[in-house]
C-alpha positions in Angstrom: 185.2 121.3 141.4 182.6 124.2 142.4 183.6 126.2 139.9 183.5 123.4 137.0 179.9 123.5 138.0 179.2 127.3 138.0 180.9 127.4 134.8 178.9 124.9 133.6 175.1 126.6 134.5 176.5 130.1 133.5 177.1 128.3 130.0 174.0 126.9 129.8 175.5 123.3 130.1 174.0 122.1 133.1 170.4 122.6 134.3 170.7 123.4 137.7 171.2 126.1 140.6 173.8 126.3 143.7 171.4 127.5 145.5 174.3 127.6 148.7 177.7 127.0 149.7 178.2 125.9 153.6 181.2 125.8 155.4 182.5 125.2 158.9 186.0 127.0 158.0 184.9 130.8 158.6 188.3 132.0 155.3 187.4 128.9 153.6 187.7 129.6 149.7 184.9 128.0 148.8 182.7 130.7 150.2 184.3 133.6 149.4 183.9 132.4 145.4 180.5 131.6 146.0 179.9 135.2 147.2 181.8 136.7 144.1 179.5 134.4 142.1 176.5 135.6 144.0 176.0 132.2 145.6 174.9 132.2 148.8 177.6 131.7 151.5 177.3 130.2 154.8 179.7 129.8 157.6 178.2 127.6 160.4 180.6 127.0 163.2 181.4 123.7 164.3 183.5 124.4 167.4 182.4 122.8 171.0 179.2 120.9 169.1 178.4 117.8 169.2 178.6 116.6 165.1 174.5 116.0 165.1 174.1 119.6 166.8 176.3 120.9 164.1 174.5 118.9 161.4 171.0 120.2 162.4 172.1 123.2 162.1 173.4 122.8 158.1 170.2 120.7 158.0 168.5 124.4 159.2 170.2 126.2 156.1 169.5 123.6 153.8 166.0 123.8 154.3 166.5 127.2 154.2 167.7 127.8 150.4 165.5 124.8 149.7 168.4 122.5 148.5 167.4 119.3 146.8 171.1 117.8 146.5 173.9 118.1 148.8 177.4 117.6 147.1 180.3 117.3 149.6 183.0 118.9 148.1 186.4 119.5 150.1 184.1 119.0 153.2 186.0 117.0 155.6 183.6 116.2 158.2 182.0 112.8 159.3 177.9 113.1 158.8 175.8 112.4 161.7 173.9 109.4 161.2 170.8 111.5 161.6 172.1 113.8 158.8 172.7 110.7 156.2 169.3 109.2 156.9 167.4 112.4 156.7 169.1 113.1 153.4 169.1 109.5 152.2 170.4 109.2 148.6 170.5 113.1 147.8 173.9 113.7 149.4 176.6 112.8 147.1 180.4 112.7 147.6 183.3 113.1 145.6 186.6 110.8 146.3 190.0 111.0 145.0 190.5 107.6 144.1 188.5 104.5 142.6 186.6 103.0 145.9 187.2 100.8 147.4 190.9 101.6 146.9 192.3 104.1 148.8 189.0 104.6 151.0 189.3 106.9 153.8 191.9 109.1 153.3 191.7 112.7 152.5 193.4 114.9 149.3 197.0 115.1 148.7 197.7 111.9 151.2 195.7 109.6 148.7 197.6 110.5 145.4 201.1 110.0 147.6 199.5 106.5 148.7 198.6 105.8 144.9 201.8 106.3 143.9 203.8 104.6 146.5 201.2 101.8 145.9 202.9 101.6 142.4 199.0 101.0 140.8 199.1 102.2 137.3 195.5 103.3 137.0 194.0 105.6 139.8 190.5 108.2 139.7 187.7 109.3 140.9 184.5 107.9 142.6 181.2 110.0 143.0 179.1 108.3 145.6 175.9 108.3 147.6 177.0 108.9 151.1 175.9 106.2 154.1 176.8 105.7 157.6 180.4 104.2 156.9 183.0 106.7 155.3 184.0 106.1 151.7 181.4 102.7 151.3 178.0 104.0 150.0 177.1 103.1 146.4 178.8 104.4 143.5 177.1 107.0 141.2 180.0 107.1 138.6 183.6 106.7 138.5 186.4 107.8 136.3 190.1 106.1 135.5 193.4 108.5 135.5 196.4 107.3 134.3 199.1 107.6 137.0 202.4 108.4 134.8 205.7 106.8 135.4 207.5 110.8 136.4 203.8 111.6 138.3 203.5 113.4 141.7 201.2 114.5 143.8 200.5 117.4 142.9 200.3 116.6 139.1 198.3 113.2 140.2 195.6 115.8 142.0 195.2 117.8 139.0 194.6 115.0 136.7 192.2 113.2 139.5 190.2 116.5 139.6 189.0 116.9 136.1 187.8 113.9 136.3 186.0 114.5 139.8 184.4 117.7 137.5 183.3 115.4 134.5 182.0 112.9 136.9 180.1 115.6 139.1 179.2 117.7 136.3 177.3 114.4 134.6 176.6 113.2 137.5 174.3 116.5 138.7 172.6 116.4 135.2 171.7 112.6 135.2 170.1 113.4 138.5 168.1 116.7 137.2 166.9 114.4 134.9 165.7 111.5 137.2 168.3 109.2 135.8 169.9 107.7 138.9 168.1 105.0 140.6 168.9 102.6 143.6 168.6 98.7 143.4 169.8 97.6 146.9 173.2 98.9 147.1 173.7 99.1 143.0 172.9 102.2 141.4 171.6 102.0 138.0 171.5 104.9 135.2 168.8 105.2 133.5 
């Protein structure tokens, strides 16, 4: 998914700027591309901290690069609920599924409950992140068709392009202003 979006500004298709990439994995991927793509790449260590110590610490970088939206991407940690109302409605997050379904769980182990589910349609959600996992409201979503030979690990790859066509308008639509709040409903303008 973070490299659909570098792709995407080094083409000139997305107004925008990854401005860093944090991680509390010190070998994680994800910052080792970001280095080889000159992003800024942060390892903050989440071992023997409370979650809020550790969150006002990413809140510290953040501020730092001056980031104005946070996209969780592979980032399998529970936010503080300091850190979700500090950054109310600019931290987004990407789910394997369409929410509610299949809420809560985590990569692989959602496309192997899809399938045993049977459902014939499965996706992804893009939402604002609150207090409760999986539950804040949905930016955008987009269906997959879950095939009748599918596995995992093809079910992941078709559930990721659309987590990068979902992020990728997504990010634009905020650029832009676009994405509004009424209540719990968000509206695109």
């Amino acid at each position: 998914d973070m490299q659909a979006i570098i792709d995407a500004i080094n083409a000139k298709k997305l107004n925008a700027k990854i401005s860093v990439v944090i991680s509390n994995k010190k070998d994680a991927y994800a910052l080792e591309r970001a280095r080889k793509h000159g992003i800024n790449a942060v390892f903050v260590d989440s071992k023997g901290k409370e979650r809020e110590e550790f969150d006002r610490e990413v809140d510290n970088v953040l501020h730092k690069y001056k980031v104005s939206l946070i996209l969780l991407i592979g980032y399998m940690r529970i936010l503080s609920k300091w850190f979700v109302n500090k950054w109310k409605n600019k931290i987004m997050n990407i789910h394997p599924s369409l929410l509610p379904a299949f809420a809560g769980g985590m990569d692989k182990d959602i496309h192997k409950e899809v399938l045993n589910a049977g459902v014939k349609v499965t996706g992804a959600t893009l939402h604002f992140v609150v207090q409760d996992v999986d539950s804040g409201p949905i930016i955008l979503q987009k269906k997959v068709a879950v095939e009748e030979n599918e596995t995992a690990d093809t079910l992941k790859e078709k559930v990721q392009k659309a987590e990068q066509e979902i992020i990728l308008r997504a990010i634009g639509l905020f650029d832009k202003g676009k994405i509004k709040l009424e209540g719990k409903k968000v509206i695109i303008k």
